[in-house]
C-alpha positions in Angstrom: -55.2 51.3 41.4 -52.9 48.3 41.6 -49.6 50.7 41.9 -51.2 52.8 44.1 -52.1 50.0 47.0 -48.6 48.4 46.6 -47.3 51.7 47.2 -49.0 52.2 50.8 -48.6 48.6 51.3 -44.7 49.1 51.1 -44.8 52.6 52.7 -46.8 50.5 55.8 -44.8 47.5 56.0 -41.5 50.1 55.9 -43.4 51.8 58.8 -43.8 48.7 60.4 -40.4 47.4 60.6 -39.3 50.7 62.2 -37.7 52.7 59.4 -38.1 56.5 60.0 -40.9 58.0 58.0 -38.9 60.2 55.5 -37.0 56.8 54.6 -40.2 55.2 54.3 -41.8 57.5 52.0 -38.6 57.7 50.0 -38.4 53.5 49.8 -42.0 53.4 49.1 -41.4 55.9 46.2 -38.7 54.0 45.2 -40.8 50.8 45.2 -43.2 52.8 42.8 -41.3 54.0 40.4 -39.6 50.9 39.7 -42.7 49.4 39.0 -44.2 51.8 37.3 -41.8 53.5 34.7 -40.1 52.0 32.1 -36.8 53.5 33.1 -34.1 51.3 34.5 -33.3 50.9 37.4 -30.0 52.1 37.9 -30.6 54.9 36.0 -33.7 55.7 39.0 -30.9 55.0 41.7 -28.3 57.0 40.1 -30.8 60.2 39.8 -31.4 59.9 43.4 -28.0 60.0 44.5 -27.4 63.0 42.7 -30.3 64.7 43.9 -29.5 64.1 47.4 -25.8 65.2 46.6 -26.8 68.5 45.6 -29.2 69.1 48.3 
């Protein structure tokens, strides 16, 4: 439940500071899985990347 409500928090304050929804959701999901997995870091950033490259 704790993950969950940091999640929306982040995905409201992103909202809030005037960051387009889709890079919202995707910072907020960010925000998530950093906290939540025990996969580093860069490794999450680097996965991203390449997603995004090959879309």
């Amino acid at each position: 439940m704790r993950l969950l409500s940091l999640f929306l928090f982040s995905f409201f304050v992103f909202l809030a500071v005037g960051i387009p929804v889709a890079l919202a959701m995707g910072g907020a999901a960010l925000v998530y899985a950093f906290l939540s997995s025990g996969v580093s870091p860069t490794l999450l950033i680097q996965t991203t990347f390449a997603g995004l490259s090959s879309f």
